[in-house]
DOFISE-845855 format. One line per 8 residues: number of its first residue (from 1); for each residue x, y, z of C-alpha. Coordinates in steps of 0.1 Angstrom, whole numbers, plus 5000, padded with zeros to 4 digits. Example, Ala and Ser with C-alpha at 12.3 -4.5 7.8 and 13.67 -1.06 7.14 Angstrom:
BEGIN
1 = 5123/4955/5078  5137/4989/5071 $
REM end
This chain:
BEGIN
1 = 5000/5000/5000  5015/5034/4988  5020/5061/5017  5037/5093/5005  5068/5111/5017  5071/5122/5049  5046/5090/5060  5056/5087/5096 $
9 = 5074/5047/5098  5057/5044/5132  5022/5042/5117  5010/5014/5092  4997/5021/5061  4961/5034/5058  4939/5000/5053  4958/4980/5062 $
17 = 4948/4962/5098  4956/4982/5131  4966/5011/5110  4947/5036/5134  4959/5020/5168  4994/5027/5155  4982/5061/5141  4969/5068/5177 $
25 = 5002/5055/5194  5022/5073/5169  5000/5109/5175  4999/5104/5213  5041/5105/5213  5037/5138/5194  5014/5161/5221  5022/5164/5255 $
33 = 5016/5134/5281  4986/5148/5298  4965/5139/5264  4970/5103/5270  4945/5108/5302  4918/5120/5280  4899/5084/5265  4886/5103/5243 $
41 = 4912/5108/5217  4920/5070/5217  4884/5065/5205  4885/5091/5185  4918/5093/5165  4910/5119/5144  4903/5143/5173  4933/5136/5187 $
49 = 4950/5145/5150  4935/5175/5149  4949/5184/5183  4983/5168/5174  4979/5195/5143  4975/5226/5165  5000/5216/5191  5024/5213/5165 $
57 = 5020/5243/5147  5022/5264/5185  5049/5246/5194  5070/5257/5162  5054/5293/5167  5071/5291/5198  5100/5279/5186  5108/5304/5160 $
65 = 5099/5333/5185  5125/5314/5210  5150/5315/5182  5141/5358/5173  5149/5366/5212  5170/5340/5228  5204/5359/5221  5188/5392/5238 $
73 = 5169/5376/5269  5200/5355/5273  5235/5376/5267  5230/5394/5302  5229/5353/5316  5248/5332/5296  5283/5328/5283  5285/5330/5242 $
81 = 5290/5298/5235  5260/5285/5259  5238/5311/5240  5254/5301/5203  5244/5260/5213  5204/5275/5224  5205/5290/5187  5217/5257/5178 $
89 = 5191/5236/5194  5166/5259/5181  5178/5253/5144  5182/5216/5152  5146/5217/5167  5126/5241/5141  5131/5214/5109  5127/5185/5133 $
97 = 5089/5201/5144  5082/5212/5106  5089/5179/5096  5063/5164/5124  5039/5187/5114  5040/5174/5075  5038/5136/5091  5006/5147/5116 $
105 = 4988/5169/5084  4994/5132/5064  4981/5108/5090  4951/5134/5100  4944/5137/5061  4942/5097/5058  4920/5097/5090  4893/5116/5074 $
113 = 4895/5091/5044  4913/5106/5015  4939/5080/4998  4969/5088/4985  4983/5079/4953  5018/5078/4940  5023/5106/4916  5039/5097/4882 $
121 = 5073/5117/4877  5072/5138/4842  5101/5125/4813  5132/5147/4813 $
REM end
């Protein structure tokens, strides 16, 4: 069964048996640990997509505003090279959350039932 790029390798392909228990697994890893207490986003693994979608996207809002003022709230605080390996961390972290959120949009989008289909590459 074809997933596309970015397909998380945690989660089975969509149809094919358990697919949504390791979606659910998968999504619960992605949002903070308090969401496992809430039953209803097991039964309901789309819900908890959707909140796996908007916990992403604050957390790399939060990220890049980290990153814009960490130098400033920090120089007064930190030696140099502690503030130049924040920054680091920051541009480690920023690709590694965008990259999540492409995998969660994916998994939600199969949730809700659309299939994906490999797309044929055009002749050079």
């Amino acid at each position: 069964m074809y997933v596309p790029p970015g397909w998380p390798p945690e989660v089975r392909p969509p149809g094919s048996p358990d697919w949504e228990v390791s979606a659910v697994s998968w999504l619960l890893d992605a949002v903070p640990p308090d969401y496992r207490a809430y039953g209803v986003l097991r039964r309901h693994p789309l819900a908890l997509a959707r909140m796996a979608r908007q916990q992403v996207a604050a957390s790399i809002q939060a990220a890049r505003e980290g990153y814009r003022g960490a130098a400033v709230d920090l120089k007064e605080h930190l030696p140099p090279h502690a503030i130049e390996a924040v920054l680091d961390a920051y541009r480690q972290e920023g690709p590694r959350l965008v990259r999540l959120a492409e995998s969660v949009a994916l998994v939600e989008r199969a949730l809700r039932g659309e299939h994906f289909l490999p797309r044929l590459r055009p002749r050079s």
